[in-house]
C-alpha positions in Angstrom: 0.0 0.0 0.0 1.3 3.2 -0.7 3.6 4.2 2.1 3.4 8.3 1.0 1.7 10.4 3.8 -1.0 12.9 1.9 -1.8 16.5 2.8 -4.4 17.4 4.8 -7.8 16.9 2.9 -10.5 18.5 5.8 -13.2 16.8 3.9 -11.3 13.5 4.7 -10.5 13.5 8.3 -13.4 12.6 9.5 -12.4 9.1 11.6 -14.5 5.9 12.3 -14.3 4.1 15.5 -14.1 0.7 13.9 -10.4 -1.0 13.0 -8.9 0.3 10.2 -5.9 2.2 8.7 -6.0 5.7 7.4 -6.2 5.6 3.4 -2.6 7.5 2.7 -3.1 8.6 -1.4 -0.2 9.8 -3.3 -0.3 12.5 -5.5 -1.4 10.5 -8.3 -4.6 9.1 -6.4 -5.3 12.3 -5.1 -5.1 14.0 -9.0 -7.8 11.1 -9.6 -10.0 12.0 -6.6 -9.8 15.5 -8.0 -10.7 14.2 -11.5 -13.6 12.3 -10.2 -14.9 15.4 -8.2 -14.7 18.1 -11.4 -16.0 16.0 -13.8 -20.0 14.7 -13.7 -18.8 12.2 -16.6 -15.3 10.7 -15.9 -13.1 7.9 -17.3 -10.5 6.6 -14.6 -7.6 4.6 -17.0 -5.9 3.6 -14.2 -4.0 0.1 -13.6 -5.1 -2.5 -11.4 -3.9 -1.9 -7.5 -3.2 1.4 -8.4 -6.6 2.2 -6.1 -9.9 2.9 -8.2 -11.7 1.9 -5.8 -10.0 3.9 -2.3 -10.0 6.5 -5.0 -14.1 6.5 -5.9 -14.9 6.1 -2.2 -12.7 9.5 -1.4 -14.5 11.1 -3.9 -18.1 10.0 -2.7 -17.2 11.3 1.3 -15.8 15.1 0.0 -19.3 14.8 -2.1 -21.3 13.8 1.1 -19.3 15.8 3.9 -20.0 19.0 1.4 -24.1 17.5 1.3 -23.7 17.0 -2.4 -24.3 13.4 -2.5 -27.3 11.2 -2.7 -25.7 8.0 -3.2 -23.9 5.7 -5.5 -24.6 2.3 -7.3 -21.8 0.3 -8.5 -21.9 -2.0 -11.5 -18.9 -4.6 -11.2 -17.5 -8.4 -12.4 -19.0 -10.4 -9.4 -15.4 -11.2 -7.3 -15.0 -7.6 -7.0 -18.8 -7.0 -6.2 -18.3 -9.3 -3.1 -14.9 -9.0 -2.2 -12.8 -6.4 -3.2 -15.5 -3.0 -2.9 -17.0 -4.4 0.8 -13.4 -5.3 1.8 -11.5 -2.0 0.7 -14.0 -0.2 2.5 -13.6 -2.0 5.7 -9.8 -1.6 5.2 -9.5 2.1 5.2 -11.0 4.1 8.3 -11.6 7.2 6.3 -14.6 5.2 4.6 -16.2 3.8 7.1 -18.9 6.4 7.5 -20.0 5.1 4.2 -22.7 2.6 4.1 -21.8 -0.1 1.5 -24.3 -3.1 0.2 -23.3 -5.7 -1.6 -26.9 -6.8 -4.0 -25.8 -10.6 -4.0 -27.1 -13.4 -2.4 -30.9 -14.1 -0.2 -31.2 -10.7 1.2 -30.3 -8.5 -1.9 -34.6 -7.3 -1.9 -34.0 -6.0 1.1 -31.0 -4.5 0.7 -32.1 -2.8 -2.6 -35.3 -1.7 -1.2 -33.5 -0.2 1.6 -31.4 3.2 1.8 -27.7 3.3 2.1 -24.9 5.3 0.8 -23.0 2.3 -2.1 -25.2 -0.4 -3.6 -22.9 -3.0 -5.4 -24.0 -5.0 -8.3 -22.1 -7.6 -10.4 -23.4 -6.9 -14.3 -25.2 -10.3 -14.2 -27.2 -8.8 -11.9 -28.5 -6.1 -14.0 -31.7 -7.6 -15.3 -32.5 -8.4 -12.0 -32.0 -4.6 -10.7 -33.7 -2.7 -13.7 -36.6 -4.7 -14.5 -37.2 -5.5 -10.7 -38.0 -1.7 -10.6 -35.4 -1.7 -7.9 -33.0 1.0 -10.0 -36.2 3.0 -11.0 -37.2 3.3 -6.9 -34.0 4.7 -6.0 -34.0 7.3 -8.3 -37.5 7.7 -7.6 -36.3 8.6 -3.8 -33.5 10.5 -4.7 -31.2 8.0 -3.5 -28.6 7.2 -5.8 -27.2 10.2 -8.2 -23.4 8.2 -9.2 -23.2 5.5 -11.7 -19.7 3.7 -11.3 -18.8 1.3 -13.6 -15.8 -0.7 -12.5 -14.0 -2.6 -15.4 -15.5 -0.2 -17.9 -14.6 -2.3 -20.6 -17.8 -4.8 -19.7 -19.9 -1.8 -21.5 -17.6 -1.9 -24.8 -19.9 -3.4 -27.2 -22.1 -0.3 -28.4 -24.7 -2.5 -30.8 -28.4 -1.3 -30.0 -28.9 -5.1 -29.1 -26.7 -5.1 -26.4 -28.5 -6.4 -23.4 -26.8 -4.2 -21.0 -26.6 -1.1 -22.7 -30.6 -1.6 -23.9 -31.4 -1.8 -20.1 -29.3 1.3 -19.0 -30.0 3.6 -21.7 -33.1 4.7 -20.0 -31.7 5.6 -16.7 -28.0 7.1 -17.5 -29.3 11.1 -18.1 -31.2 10.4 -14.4 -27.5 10.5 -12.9 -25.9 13.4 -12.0 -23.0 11.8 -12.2 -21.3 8.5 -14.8 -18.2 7.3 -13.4 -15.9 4.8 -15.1 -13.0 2.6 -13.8 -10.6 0.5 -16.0 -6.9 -0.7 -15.9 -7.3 -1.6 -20.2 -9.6 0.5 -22.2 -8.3 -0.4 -25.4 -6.7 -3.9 -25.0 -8.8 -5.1 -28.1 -8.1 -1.8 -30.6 -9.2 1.6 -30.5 -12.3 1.0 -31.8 -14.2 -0.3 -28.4 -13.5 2.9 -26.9 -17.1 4.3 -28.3 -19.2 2.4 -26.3 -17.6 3.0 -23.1 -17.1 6.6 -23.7 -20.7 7.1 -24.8 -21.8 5.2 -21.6 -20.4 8.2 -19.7 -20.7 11.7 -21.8 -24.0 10.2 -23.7 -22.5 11.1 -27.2 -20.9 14.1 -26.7 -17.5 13.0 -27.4 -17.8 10.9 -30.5 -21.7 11.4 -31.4 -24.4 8.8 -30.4 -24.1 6.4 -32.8 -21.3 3.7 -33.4 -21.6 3.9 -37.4 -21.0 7.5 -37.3 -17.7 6.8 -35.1 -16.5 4.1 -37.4 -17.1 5.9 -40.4 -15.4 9.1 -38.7 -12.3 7.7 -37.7 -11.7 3.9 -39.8 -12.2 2.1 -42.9 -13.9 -1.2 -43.4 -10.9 -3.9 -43.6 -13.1 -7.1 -45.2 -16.3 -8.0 -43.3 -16.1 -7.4 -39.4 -13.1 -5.5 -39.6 -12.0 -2.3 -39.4 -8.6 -0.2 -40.1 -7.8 3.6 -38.3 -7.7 6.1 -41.3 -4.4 8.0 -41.0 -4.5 10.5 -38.4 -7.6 9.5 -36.7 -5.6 8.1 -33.5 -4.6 11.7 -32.7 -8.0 12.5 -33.2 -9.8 10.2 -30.8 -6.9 10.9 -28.3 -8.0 14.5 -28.2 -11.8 13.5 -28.3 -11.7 12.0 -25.2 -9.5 14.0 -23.0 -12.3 15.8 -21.3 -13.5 12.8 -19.8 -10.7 10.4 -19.5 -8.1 10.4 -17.4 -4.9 8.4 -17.3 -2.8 9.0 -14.1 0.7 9.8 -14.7 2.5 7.2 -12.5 3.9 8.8 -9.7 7.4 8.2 -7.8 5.9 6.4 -5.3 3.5 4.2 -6.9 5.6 1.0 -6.4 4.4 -1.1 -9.6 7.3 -3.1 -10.3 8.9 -3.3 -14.1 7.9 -5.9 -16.4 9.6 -8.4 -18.5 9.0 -11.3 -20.5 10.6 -14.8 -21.4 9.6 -16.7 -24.2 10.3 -20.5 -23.3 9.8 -21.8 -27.3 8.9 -26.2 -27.3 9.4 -28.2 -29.9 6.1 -30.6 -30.8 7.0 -34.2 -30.9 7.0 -35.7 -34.3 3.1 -37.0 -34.0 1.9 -34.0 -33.2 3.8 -31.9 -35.7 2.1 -34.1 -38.5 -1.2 -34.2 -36.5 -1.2 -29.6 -36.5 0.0 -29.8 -40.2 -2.9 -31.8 -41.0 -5.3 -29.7 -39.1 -3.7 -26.4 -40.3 -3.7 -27.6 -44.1 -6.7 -29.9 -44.4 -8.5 -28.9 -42.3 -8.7 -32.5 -40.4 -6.5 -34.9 -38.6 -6.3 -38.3 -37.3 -5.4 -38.9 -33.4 -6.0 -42.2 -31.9 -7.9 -43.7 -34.9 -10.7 -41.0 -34.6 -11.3 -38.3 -37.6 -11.2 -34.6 -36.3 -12.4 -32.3 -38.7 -12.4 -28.4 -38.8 -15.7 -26.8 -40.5 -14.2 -23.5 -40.7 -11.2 -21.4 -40.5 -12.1 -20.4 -37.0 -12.5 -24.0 -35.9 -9.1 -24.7 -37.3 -7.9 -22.0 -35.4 -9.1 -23.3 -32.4 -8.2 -26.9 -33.3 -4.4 -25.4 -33.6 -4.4 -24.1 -30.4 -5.4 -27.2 -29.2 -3.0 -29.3 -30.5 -0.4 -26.6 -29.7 -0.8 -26.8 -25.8 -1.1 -30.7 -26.0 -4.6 -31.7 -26.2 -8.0 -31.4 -28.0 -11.8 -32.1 -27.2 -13.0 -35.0 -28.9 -15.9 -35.4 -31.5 -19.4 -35.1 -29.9 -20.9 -37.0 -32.6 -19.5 -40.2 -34.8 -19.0 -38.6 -38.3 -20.2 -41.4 -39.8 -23.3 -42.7 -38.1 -24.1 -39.2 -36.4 -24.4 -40.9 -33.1 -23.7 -38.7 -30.1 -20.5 -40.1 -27.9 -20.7 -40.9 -24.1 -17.6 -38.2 -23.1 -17.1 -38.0 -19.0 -13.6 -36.9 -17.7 -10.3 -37.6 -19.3 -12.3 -39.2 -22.4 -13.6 -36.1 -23.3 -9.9 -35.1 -25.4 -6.9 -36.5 -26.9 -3.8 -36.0 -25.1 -1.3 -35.0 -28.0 1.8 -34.1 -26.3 3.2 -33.4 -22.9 6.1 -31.1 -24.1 4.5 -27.7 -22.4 4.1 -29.9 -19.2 8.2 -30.8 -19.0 8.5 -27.5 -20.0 6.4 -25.8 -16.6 8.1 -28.2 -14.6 11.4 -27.7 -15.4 10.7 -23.7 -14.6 9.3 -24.9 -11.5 12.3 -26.5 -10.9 14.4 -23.8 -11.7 12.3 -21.4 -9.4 13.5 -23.2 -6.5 10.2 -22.4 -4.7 9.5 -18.8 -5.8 6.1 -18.6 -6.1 4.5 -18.6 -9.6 0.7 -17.8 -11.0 0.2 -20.0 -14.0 -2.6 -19.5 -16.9 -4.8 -22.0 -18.5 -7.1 -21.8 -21.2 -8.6 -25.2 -22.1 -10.4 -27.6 -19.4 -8.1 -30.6 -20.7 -4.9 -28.0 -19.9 -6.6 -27.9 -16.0 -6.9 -31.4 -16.0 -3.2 -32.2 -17.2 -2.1 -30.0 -15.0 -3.4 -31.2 -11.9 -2.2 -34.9 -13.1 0.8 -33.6 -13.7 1.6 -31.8 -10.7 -1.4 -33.2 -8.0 -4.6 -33.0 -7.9 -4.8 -30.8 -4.8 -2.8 -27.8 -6.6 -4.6 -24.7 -5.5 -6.5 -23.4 -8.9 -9.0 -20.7 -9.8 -12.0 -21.4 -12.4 -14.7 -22.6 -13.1 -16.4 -24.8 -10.2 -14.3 -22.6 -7.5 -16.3 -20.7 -5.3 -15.8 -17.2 -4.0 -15.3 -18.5 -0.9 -12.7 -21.1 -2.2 -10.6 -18.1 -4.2 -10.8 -16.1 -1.3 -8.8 -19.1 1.2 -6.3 -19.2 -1.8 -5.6 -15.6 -2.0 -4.9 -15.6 1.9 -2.7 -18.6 1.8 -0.9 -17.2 -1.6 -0.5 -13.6 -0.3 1.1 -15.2 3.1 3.6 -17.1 0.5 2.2 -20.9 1.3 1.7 -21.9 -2.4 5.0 -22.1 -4.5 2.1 -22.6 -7.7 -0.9 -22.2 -8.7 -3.1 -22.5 -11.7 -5.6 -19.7 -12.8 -8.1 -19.3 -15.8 -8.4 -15.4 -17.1 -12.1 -15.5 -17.1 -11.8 -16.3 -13.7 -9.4 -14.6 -12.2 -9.0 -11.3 -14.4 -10.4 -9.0 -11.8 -11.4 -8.9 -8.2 -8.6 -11.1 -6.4 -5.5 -9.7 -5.3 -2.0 -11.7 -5.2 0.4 -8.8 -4.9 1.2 -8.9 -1.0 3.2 -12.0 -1.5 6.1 -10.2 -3.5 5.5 -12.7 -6.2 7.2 -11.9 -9.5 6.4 -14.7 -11.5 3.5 -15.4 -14.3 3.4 -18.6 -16.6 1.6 -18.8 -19.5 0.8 -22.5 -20.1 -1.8 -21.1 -22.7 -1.1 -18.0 -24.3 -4.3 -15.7 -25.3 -4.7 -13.3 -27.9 -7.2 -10.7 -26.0 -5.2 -8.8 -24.2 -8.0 -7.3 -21.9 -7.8 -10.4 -19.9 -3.9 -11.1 -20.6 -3.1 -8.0 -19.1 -5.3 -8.2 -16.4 -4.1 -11.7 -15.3 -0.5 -10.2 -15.3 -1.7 -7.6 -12.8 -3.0 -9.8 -10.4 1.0 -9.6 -8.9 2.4 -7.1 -11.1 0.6 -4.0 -8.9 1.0 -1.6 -5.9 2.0 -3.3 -3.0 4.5 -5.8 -4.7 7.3 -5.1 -3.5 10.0 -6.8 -6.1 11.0 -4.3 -8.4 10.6 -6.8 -11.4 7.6 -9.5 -12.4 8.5 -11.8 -15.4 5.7 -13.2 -17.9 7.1 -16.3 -19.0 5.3 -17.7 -22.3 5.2 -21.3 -23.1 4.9 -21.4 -26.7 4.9 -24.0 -29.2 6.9 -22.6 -32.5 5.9 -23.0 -36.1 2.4 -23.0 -34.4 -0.7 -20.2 -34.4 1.0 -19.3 -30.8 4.3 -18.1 -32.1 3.6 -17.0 -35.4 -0.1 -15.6 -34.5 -0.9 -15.2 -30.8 2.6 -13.5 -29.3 2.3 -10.6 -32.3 -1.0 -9.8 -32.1 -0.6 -9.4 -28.1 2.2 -7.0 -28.6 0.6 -4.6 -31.4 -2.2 -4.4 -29.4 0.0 -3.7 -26.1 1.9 -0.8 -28.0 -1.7 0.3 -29.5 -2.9 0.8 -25.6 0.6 2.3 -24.6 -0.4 5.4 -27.5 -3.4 5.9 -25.8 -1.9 6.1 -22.5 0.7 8.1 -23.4 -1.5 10.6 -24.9 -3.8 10.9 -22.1 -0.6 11.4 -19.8 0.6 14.2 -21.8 -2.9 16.2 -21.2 -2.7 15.3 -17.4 0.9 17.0 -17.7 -0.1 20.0 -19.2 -3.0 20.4 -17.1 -0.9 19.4 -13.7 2.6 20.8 -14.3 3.7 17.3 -14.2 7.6 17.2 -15.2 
């Protein structure tokens, strides 16, 4: 936690009786406390453990010491909904006086029927909310007047069909204020930023409508995709300064360096023939049974399967078109073990430092626990909250050398910085790098306290994850570092920032 003492903020010394530590910002959560309180529709860019959320509860006590605060609802993936907003309150004594609800679970009527000062919601829980009328009655009261969205990038996809852009539209103008956190607005290209800008300003950036945007700022590139025109980055860098914010990192932010180590396999012989086939043909033979590929996205995903050592059987007998009794290991072909030797041969060479390790595929879960026990911690699907949380304690107090993690799972909302780790395997490299970045920064954030965390790839070569995957993660890397960079040039000018 950041170790810099802050100046005095009156409207922030209020102190709670119950157990808790002051919140000590630096400068560069303080400049986003500020941002939040000046601006009605604000973007946060900020990276994970850098404090969004310390940062929007600051924000919503000056608003309520100075009686210009109703109340706030955040809209948030479900592990932060029930872990990391509740517990960051309870951590810091300044926010104690706030009254925070998590709607989840038996008693969320109640709670939502009910007034206090947060509501939290997990975005499955949306329908639920809106058409329940429970939204529409606390605006009705005058309640609630902030919108947060933390992990603005859920509300990326601007199509009028969107389910949870159709059942906010109504209700944004009714806020006073639209508030939006994320660590990787543009992981995916440039071109998501219109929906989660327009969730905030309402079209006052890039105009209400996504075709306008597109046709503004790219050019079709064949059917669903779509090229920046020459100069249009600059544009849409300056477009969005007045609501988006990316915090210069300050000298005391603590977020160690990255680097990365690309540990290249070679397939064996069977399953060099057996990805050539697949790649080529678009079908292959393993054990005896036909695999075949209908399209080039289900050779892709085929590849990648054969790549990391296994791949999901047939559901049906291409022949007779009878369905196939699949339970457990049945359910795929193992096709090599080469990334396995490979992790444990890192292990090895860790000598007990503790490393985080992505899969992908449920067959990569399951030969990983064979591999290396089948009571390895892990995080995915099947593991509760509850679970998670018991792993993140005994991780953060350094009594797992490894553990295995899906992105989906653990992407947001669980914290394994306070540790020191400053490893990350990739058993399965991804090409979204939304949810490769935000795995990273499940160690590589504030309160880490090794000045270096190393990504180390596993990566199958000749294969869709050297040749494909590994590029494509590092344009779009250097695409968000240009918006970040842009944005930290306007907080400059508008800070003095040297």
């Amino acid at each position: 936690m950041p170790t810099t003492r802050r100046k005095s903020t009156p409207a922030l010394r209020k102190r709670s009786t119950q157990s808790g530590r002051p919140w000590t910002p630096d400068a560069e959560q303080l400049l986003g406390v500020e941002w939040l309180l000046s601006h009605n529709s604000a973007g946060l860019f900020l990276d994970p453990g850098a404090g969004k959320t310390s940062i929007s509860y600051a924000a919503c006590v000056v608003l309520k010491n100075a009686g210009m605060f109703h109340g706030m609802v955040v809209v948030a993936p479900l592990r932060p909904a029930v872990t990391t907003w509740p517990d960051e309150q309870q951590e810091w004594s300044d926010f104690h006086e706030l009254d925070v609800v998590v709607l989840h679970g038996k008693n969320r009527e109640h709670l939502a029927s009910t007034r206090h000062d947060v509501y939290v919601i997990n975005y499955e829980g949306l329908d639920w909310f809106i058409n329940g009328g429970f939204l529409k009655n606390l605006l009705r009261k005058k309640w609630v007047d902030t919108l947060n969205f933390d992990e603005l990038t859920k509300m990326k996809n601007a199509s009028k069909k969107a389910k949870r852009r159709k059942l906010l539209r109504p209700w944004l103008p009714r806020f006073t204020r639209r508030w939006g956190l994320t660590g990787s607005p543009a992981s995916n290209g440039l071109i998501h930023l219109f929906g989660q800008i327009n969730i905030l300003d309402l079209g006052r950036a890039f105009g209400p409508f996504i075709t306008h945007f597109r046709n503004r700022f790219f050019v079709p590139q064949g059917m669903w995709n779509w090229r920046l025109k020459e100069g249009a980055e600059e544009l849409i860098y300056e477009a969005i300064k007045p609501v988006a914010l990316r915090l210069p990192p300050s000298k005391t932010s603590g977020t160690p360096a990255i680097r990365y180590n690309d540990i290249r396999i070679i397939l064996p012989p069977d399953a060099r023939a057996a990805y050539d086939n697949m790649e080529e043909e678009m079908l292959t033979v393993l054990n005896n049974e036909l695999l075949t590929a209908g399209s080039a996205g289900a050779v892709y995903g085929k590849c990648c399967q054969i790549a990391t050592g296994a791949v999901f059987k047939a559901k049906v007998d291409p022949i007779t078109g009878e369905p196939f009794a699949r339970k457990g290991d049945d359910r795929w072909h193992n096709v090599h073990d080469a990334k396995l030797d490979a992790l444990e041969e890192l292990i090895d060479e860790l000598q007990g430092q503790q490393i985080l390790v992505a899969y992908w595929f449920q067959h990569d879960l399951a030969k990983l626990l064979k591999r290396f026990g089948k009571n390895t911690p892990y995080i995915g699907s099947g593991v509760s909250i509850k679970r998670a949380k018991e792993i993140e304690v005994a991780w953060n107090d350094g009594d797992i050398p490894y553990m295995f993690g899906h992105p989906l799972s653990m992407g947001h909302g669980v914290n394994f910085q306070k540790s020191s780790a400053r490893h990350v395997g990739w058993y399965t490299p991804i090409p979204d790098y939304e949810l490769y970045d935000q795995f990273n920064r499940r160690i590589r954030r504030r309160g880490n306290k090794s000045k270096t965390v190393t990504v180390h790839h596993i990566v199958a070569v000749k294969t869709v994850e050297s040749w494909g995957i590994l590029p494509i993660l590092g344009h779009r890397e250097r695409t968000q570092l240009k918006l970040f960079d842009a944005l930290r040039q306007h907080a400059k000018q508008r800070k003095g920032w040297k």
